[in-house]
N, C-alpha and C positions, 0 to 999 in steps of 0.2 A: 504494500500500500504506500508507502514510504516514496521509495523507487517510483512509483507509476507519477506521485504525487511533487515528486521532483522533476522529474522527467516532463509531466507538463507544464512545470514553472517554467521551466527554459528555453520554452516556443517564445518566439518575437518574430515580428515582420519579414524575418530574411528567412523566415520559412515557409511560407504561404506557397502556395502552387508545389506544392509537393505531390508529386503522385503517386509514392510506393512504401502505404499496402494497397491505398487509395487516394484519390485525389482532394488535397485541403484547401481550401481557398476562402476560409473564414470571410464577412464582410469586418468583422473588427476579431482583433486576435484573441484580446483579453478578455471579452463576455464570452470569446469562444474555449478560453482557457480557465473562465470561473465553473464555464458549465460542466467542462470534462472533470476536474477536481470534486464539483457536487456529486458528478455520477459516482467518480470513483470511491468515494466516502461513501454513497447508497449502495453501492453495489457490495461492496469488504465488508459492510456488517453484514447486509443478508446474507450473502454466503458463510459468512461464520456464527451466524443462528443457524444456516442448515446444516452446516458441521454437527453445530450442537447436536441439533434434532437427533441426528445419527449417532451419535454418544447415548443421549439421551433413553432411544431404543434398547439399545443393547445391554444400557444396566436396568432398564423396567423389567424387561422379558429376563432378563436373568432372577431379579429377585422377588417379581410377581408372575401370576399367569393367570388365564380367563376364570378360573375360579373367584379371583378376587374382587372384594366391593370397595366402594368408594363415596365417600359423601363430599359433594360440593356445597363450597359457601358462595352464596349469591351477590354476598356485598363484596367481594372483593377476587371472586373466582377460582379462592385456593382452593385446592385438591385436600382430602387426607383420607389415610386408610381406614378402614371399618373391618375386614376381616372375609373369613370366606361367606359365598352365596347361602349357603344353607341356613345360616344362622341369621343371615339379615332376608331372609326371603321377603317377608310381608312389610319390608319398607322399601319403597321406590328409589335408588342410588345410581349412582355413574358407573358406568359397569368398566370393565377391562379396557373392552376394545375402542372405551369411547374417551379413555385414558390416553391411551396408545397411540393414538390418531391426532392428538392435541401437544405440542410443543409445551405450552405453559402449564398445561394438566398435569403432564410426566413432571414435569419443572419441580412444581410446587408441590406433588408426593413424594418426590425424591429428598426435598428440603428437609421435610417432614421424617426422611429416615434420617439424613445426617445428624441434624439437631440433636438426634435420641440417643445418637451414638459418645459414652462419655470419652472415649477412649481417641477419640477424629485424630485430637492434636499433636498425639504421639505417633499414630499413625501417618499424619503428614508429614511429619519431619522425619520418619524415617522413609518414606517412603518417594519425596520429592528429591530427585537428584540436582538442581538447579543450587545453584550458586550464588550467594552473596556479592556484591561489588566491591571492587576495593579491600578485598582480603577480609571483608564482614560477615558475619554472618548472612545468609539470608532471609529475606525481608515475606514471611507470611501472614499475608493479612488476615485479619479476622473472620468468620463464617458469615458474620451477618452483614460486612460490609460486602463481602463476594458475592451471596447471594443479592444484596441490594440492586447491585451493578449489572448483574444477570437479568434481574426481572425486569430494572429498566429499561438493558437492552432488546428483549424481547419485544415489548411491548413498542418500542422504536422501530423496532425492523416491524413490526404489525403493521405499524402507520404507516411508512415509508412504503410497505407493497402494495397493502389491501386499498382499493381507492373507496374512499366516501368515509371510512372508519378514521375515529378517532376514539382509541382505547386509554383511556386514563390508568397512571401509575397509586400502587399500590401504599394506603397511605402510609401503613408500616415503611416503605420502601423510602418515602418522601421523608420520613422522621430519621431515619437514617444515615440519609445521603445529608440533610440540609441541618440536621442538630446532631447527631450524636458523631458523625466521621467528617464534620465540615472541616474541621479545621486540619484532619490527617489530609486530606484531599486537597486541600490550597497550600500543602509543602510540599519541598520539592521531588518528593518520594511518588507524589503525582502529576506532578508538574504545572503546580499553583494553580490546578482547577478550582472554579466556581461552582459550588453547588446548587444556589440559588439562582446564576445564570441557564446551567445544564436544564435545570427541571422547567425554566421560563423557552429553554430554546425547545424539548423536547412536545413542549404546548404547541409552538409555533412550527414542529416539523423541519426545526433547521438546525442541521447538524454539524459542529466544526469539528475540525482536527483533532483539537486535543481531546473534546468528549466522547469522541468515535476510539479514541487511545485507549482509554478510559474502559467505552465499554469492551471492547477485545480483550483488556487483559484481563477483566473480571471473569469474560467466559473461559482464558484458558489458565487462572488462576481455579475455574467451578472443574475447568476438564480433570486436573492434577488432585483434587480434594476426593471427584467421583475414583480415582484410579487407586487413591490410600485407602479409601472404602471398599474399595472392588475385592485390592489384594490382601486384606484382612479379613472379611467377612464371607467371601464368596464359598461355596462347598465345590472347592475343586472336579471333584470324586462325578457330582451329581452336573457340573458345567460342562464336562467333557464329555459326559455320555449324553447330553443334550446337543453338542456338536457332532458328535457319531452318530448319532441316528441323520442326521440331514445326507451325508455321503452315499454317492451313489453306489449299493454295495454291488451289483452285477460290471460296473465299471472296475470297483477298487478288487475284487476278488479275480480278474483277470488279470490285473497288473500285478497282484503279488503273488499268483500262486508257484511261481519256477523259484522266490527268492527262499532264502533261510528263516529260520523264525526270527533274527535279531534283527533281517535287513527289512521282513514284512513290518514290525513292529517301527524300525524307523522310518519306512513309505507315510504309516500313520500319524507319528509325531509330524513328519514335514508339512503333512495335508491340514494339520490342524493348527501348525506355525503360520500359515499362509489365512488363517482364522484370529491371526492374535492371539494364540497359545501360546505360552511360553516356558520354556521344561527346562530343569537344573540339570548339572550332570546325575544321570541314572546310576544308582549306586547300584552293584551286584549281591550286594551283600545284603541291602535291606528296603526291600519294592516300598514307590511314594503312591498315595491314592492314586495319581495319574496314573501309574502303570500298570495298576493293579484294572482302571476304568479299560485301557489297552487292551490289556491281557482277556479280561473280560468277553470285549468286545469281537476280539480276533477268535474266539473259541465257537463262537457262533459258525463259521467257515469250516466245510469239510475239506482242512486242504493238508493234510500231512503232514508228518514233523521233519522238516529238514534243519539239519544241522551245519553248520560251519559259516 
């Protein structure tokens, strides 16, 4: 964003009539160089809310599934869990798939699990590899200012695609941004943002620089907090056999049946690296769930024991 956003500061008049990728010929350079920078700010958040989304998926369906209910609150649209269907049958809820389907819904169930989690913080420092400046520690912000910056930006990129809509921030969100983290937010750790400005620009739908900064790194400050939560909490055992069942097995039973049992078993770990699995070395000596989910799996297959 950076880059692109440089890159069009440094058009001037001796570039006009350019023809290659296509032909430029602004009638004035600069309203035609404010408008490329608007886009490219509108364009870098939504695509990195639809990143989200995509994150967002993959840890719902990992630690919910269409069994599960939901109550929404109407004043402000949060999501929270209520528990499986059988128990909440006779009251009308948000169901799974109506979760699933919803950027902000997943958002704000999700929030709902970190919150409950006491153990996040430990979890994020070990689990974040990112590095301090300047030989310092590094700098993890708080959950609730992450989450703040998240919902804002969501709800930014709403406005910015959906035409006619204009979705209002959440007022918890607004108490957070403009009184409890103002003043972290106008140092230079954020780069002297205005909070009071940000929430007046995000009324009027106009987006600068530094707030579009702003919101990116909250989402990939939310991406690194979902990923301490992932690798803490997740049941290995029960994640991987949920990735094996998807594989095509008349496909994968052809390609491994000439190999050994060590090199079938590593065709499987590779197919499932390419899943965002990620396996330690295999100890010979004492099997880890994963291998044991492996081992499992592959016994399914009439295919012989070869050895070597």
């Amino acid at each position: 964003m950076i880059t692109s956003i440089v890159g069009i500061r440094k058009l001037d008049n001796t570039d006009k009539h350019i023809n290659d990728p296509a032909p430029w010929n602004p009638n004035d350079v600069e309203i035609a160089k404010d408008r490329a920078e608007i886009f490219v700010r509108k364009a870098g958040l939504t695509w990195c809310i639809d990143c989200l989304d995509v994150l967002l998926k993959d840890f719902f369906s990992t630690f919910y599934d269409d069994s599960d209910v939901f109550k929404l609150n109407n004043k402000d649209f949060s999501v929270c869990y209520l528990g499986k269907k059988n128990v909440f049958s006779d009251v009308t809820n948000v169901s799974y798939e109506t979760v699933y389907r919803s950027v902000y819904y997943k958002f704000s169930s999700i929030c709902e699990l970190l919150r409950k989690q006491p153990n996040l913080e430990s979890w994020r420092c070990s689990s974040d590899f990112r590095i301090g400046k300047k030989d310092k520690p590094p700098y993890f912000p708080e959950l609730e200012l992450v989450i703040a910056g998240v919902d804002l930006a969501i709800q930014w990129r709403n406005n910015l695609v959906h035409n006619g809509i204009d979705n209002s921030v959440n007022q918890n969100t607004i108490r957070v941004l403009k009184h409890e983290y103002k003043e972290q937010l106008n140092s230079n750790e954020y780069g002297t943002l205005e909070a009071d400005r940000m929430i007046e620009d995000f009324k009027a739908n106009s987006l600068s620089f530094k707030e579009l900064a702003f919101l990116i790194r909250s989402v990939i400050d939310f991406g690194y907090i979902l990923n301490a939560y992932w690798l803490n909490s997740v049941n290995k055992a029960e994640y991987i056999e949920k990735r094996l069942s998807k594989i095509d097995v008349k496909k994968l039973k052809a390609s491994i049946y000439s190999l050994s049992d060590e090199r079938r078993k590593g065709s499987v770990i590779m197919i499932l690296r390419t899943d965002s699995v990620s396996f330690s070395k295999i100890d010979a000596d004492k099997k880890s769930e994963e291998e044991n989910a492996i081992d499992s799996f592959l016994s399914q297959f009439d295919l012989g024991r070869k050895e070597g």
